[in-house]
N, C-alpha and C positions, 0 to 999 in steps of 0.2 A: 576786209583785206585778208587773202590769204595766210596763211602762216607756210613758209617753205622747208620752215625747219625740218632737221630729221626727228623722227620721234625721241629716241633719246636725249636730243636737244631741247625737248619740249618736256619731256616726264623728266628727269635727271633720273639718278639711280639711287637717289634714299630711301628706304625703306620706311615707307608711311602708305595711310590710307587714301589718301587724295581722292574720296570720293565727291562724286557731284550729281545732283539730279536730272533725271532723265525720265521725257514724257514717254505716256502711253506707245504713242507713234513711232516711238526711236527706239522700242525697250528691244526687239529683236530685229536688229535692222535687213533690210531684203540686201544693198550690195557689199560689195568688198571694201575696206577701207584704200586698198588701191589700185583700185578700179579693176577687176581680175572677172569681168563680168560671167567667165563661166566657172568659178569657185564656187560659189555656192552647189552648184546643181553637182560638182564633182564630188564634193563635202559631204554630201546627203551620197553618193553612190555610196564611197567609201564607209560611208557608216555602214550601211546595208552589207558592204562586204564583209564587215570588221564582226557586226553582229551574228551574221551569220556563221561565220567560221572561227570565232574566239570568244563568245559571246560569254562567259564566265570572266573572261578577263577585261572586260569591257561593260561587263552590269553586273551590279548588285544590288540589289533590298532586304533590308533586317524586314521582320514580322511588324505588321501595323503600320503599315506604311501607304497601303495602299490606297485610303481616303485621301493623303495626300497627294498621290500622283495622279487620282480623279482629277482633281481641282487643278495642279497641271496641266492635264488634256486638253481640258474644256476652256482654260484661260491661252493655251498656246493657239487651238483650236479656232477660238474667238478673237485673237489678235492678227495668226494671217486669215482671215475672214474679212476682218475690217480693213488691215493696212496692205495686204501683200495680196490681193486678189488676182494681182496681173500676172502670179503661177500658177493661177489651178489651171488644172487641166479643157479642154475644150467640150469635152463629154459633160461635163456637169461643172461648171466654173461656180458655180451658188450653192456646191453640196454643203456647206461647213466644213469644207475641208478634209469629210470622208474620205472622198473619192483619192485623197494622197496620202492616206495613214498607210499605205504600203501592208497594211493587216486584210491579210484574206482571213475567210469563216477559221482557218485552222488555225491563226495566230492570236487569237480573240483572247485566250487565256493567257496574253502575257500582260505583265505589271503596266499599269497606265501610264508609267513614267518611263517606260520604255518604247512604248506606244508612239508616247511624245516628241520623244529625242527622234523617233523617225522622222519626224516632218520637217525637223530646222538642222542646219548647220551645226548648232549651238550645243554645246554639252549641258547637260544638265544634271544639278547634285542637289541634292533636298538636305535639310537641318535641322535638326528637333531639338529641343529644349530639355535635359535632364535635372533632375536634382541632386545634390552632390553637399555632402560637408563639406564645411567648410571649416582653417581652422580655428575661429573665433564660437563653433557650435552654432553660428547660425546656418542656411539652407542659403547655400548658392545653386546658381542655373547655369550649368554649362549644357554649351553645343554641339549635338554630334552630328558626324555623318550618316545619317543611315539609310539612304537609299541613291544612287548616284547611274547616270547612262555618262562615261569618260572614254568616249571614243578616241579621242587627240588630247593624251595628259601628256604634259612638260616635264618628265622624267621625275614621274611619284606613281606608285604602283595601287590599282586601287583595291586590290584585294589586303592590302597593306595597312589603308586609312582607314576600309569602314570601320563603324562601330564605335570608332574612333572621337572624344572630344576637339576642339579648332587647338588647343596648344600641342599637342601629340601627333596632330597633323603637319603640323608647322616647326616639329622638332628639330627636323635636319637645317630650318632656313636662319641663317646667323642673324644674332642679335632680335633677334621676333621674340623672345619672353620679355628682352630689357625694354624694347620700343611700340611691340604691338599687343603685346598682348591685352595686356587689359586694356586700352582704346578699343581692340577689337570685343572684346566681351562687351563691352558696356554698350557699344554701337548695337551688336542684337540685341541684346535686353532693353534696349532702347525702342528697336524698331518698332511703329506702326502699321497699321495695315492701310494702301495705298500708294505712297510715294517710292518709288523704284530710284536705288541711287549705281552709282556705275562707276567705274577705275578704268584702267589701263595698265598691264601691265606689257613688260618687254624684257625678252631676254635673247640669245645668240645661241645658233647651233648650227652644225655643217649638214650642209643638203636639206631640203624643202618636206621631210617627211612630217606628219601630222602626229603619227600613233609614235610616239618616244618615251615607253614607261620606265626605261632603265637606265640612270643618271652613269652608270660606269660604262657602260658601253659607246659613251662618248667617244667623236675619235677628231684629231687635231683638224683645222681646215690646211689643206696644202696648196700653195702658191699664191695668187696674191686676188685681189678683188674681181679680177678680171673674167677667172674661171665660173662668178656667180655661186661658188662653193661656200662662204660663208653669208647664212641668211640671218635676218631679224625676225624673230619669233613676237606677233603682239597680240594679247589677249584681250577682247574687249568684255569685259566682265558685268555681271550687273545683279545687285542684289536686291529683293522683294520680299514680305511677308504674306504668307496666304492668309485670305481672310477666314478661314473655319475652320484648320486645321492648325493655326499658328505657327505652323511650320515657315521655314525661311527656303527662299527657292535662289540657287544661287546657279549663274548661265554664263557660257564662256566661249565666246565667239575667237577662233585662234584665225591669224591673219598672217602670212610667211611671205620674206617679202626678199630677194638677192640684198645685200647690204650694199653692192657695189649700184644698186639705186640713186645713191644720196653721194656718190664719188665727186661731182661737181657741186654741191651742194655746199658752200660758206663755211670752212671747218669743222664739219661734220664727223669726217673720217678724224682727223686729231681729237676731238673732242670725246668719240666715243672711245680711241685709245688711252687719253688721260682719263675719262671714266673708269678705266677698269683698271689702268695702276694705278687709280689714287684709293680705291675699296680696301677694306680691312684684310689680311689674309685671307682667314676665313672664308669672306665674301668672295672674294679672287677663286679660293679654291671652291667654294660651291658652283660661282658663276662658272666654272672653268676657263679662267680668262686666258691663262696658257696657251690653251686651246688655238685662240684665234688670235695672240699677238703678232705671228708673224703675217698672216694675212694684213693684217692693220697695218702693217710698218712701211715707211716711205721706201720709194727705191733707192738705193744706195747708189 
């Protein structure tokens, strides 16, 4: 049975992990979640644009990094090889995937996890494992960022997080010390190598743009659902441990979609406006729900 729901109808808005497992075959999926069948190929342009022309503000690597984005390569490389063959190109449809890393001989010196992000939609941020006091005097393990390709981030700057542990990352997101935080530590320090798990997340912004690294420069939606001006922003996320490097590979597939989609849609449209005043302030003001209550609101 279908589900019609709208997504927010489906995820609600609490701040939890909700992850779930997801196979080999599903880990970087080839379409749109709603059906946007030439998104993908535009997602990859735009990256290539975004790389080339802002490329500092859209990749980073700390030192030591680069074993990991090997293993990257070769697993991104190896997955559309097996599941997505029906993009390669016609000239060599059997290369592994060569023939579309978009690297000619002179781009050969760039990090392999940059390499990577060229071939998928998908953003890509790597996680390494630290040691850290703790303050009981024993050795805890936190997570950092240290190497990331964030072509289409959801207004967080990445020159901002690298380097950066998962709760300093997570600083501006309310309530994430009291609720996630340590569910989320324990869940890496947990991971295994093999089973790949996956989330969803969802949030709201005016107009279809991908690249939104600067949460203030938000600007209100004007008039009502009709104009397609207020979109749903959905991430489809999914986290893995490399097997050699133990690093954590974590992929963020962004899917934008008109909100005024789901306008016939079974209380949809109410539903997602008592979602957003019924959030903590905090949450209202980070979500920026302001923003888009009057687009939400019935005709008078």
């Amino acid at each position: 049975m279908i589900d019609e729901r709208a997504p927010w109808q489906r995820l609600g808005f609490k701040l939890k992990l909700g992850l779930r497992a997801r196979s080999e075959a599903e880990w970087l999926p080839s379409n749109d979640l709603f059906g946007n069948q030439a998104a993908r190929a535009e997602q990859i342009a735009l990256k290539t644009q975004l790389l080339a022309k802002h490329h500092q503000d859209v990749f980073s690597a700390m030192p030591n990094t680069n074993a990991a984005g090997d293993e990257v390569l070769a697993m991104v490389r190896q997955h559309l090889t097996t599941y997505h063959d029906h993009h390669a190109h016609n000239d060599h449809p059997h290369d592994d995937y060569r023939h579309d890393d978009r690297m000619a001989s002179a781009d050969a010196g760039l990090h392999p996890l940059d390499r990577a992000a060229r071939l998928v939609p998908e953003d890509l941020l790597l996680l390494a494992p630290f040691p850290e006091s703790a303050a009981d005097d024993a050795t805890a393990v936190k997570w950092h960022l240290v190497a990331a390709s964030l072509c289409f981030p959801a207004h967080w700057v990445l020159a901002e997080k690298i380097g950066k542990p998962l709760a300093a990352i997570h600083e501006p997101v309310p309530h994430y010390d009291e609720r996630l935080a340590g569910p989320v530590d324990r869940f890496f320090n947990k991971m295994t190598i093999g089973p790949i798990s996956a989330r969803m997340n969802w949030s709201l912004q005016v107009g279809s743009d991908l690249f939104t690294p600067h949460r203030a420069q938000r600007q209100a939606a004007e008039g009502d659902l009709d104009n397609h001006q207020l979109c749903l922003r959905l991430e489809n996320q999914t986290l893995r441990k490399l097997p050699q490097t133990g690093f954590v590979l974590f992929t963020i597939r962004t899917h934008i979609e008109p909100v005024s989609r789901w306008k016939h849609t079974p209380n949809a449209i109410d539903d997602l406006a008592k979602m957003l005043n019924d959030m903590s302030v905090e949450s209202q003001s980070y979500k920026g729900a302001s923003l888009y209550a009057g687009a939400l609101a019935k005709p008078t």
